[in-house]
Structures are given as C-alpha cells and as structure tokens.
N, C-alpha and C positions, 0 to 999 in steps of 0.2 A: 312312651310309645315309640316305635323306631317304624321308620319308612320303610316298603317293601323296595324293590330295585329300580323298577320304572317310575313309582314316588319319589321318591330320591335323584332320581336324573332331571325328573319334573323341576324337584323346586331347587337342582345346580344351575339349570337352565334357565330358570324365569331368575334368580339374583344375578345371573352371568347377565342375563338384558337390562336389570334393572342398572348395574354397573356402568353395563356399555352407554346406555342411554344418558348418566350422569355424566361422562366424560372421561371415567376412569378407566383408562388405559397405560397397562405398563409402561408402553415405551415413550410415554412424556417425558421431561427431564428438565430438573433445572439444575444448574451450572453457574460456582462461582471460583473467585480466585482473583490474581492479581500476576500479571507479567512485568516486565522490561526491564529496564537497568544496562549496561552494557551488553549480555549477550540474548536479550529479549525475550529469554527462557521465564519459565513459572509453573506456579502450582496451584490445586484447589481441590474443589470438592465438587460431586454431583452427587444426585438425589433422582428416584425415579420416583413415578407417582404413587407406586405399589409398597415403597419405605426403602430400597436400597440403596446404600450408602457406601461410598467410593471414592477415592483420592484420583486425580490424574496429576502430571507433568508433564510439559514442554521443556525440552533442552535448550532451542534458542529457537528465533522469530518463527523462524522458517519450518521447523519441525513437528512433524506430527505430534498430535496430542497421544500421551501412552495413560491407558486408562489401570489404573495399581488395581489389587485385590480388593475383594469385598471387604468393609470393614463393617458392616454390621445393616442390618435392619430397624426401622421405627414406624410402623405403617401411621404411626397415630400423628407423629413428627412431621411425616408426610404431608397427609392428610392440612392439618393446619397450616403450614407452610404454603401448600397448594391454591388453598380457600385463600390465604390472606392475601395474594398475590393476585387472584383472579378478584375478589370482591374491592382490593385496593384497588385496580383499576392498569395493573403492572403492562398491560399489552400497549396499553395507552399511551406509557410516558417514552416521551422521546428527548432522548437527552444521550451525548454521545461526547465529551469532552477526553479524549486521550492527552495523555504527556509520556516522559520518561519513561514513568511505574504506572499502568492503568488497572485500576481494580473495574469488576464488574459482574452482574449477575445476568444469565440469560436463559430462556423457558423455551424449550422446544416440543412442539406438542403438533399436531395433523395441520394446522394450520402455518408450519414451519417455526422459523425463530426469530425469536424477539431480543436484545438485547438492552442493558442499560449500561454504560461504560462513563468512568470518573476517572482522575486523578486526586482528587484533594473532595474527602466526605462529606466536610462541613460544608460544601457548595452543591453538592447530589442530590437528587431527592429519596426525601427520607423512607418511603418504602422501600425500594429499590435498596439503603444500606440497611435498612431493618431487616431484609430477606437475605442481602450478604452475611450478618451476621448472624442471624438465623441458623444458618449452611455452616457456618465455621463455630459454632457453639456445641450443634448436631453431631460433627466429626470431631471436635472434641470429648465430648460426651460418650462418642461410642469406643473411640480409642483409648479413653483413660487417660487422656491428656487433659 
C-alpha cells in the first residue's frame, strides 16, 4: 500500500515530532581526543547524534579546532553511544584533572556542554573512558584502521 502525498507528509511529520520530542537532534555532538605535549596541539573524533563521523585537529594550544572530512556514518553507533552516556549518567560526572597530555570526552547538545577531562585513565571514571573509546574504535572502524 503506498501513501497518497498529504499521507505521506502526514506520517514525515508526526516521526519528525516523535524524534524531536526524544531528543534527537542533529546538532548534538560528542567530542573526543587527547591534546598537549610541547606544542599543545591534538586530535580526535566527533560523533553527531544522527551517526556522523569526523576527525578534527588542533595545531597548538591556542588554535582553532579544524574539523577533517566526513569519515563515514553509523546511525545505530550513534544511537548506542548516545543512550550509554545519557543513561550512565555522563552530564553528571564532574571530574576535570588536566596534565601535560589530557585526553577527554565532551557532549554538546541545547543544554550546552559538558566535559570529562583526565590525564592518566586508570584514575577516570570509567564511563567517560568507555565512551572515549567507544569514539576512537567507531573511527577506527569506519576508516579501515
């Protein structure tokens, strides 16, 4: 059975609310990576809420973040990544230990952004490096790394 045209805008429309209403919106993001060392530059990955996947780099401290090419899509990667980190409880944890080389993951979504920032993982909490790894298994996986 196929939808006539105003059917069909009908039920774009009511999953477009059902969407909105869960939370899911593209322009969430979560962001991981690891900087410092002498010139304070790094690199990492992001993740939108909708599966796209992308590399940036920092040159050094001071330098804007340059966001690389798309490296692929995973809405489902997404998706689970998303939930673990909302159902873990990720907005919650406050923990903020920089050194040298700080790694970290951070979730930006309407209610702005959150970060969790380490040095050394064995002392982190473990959601927070679960979802860093997560992020850098994801960009592995889609680059054939």
């Amino acid at each position: 059975m196929q939808l006539g045209g105003w059917r069909y805008l009908l039920v774009l429309v009511f999953f477009g609310l059902v969407l909105y209403s869960q939370g899911a919106r593209a322009t969430d993001e979560m962001r991981s990576g690891c900087a410092g060392g002498i010139t304070g530059g790094g690199a990492g990955v992001a993740l939108s809420r909708d599966g796209r996947v992308w590399t940036w780099q920092r040159g050094h401290a001071h330098s804007e973040l340059k966001r690389g090419p798309l490296i692929g899509t995973d809405a489902d990667a997404a998706l689970r990544i998303f939930e673990r980190a909302k159902l873990g409880g990720f907005k919650s944890i406050q923990y903020r230990l920089s050194s040298n080389r700080t790694c970290w993951v951070e979730l930006t979504d309407d209610g702005g952004t959150h970060g969790v920032y380490w040095s050394d993982p064995s002392g982190a909490p473990a959601l927070a490096v679960g979802l860093f790894d997560a992020l850098q298994k994801l960009q592995r996986d889609l680059s054939g790394n």
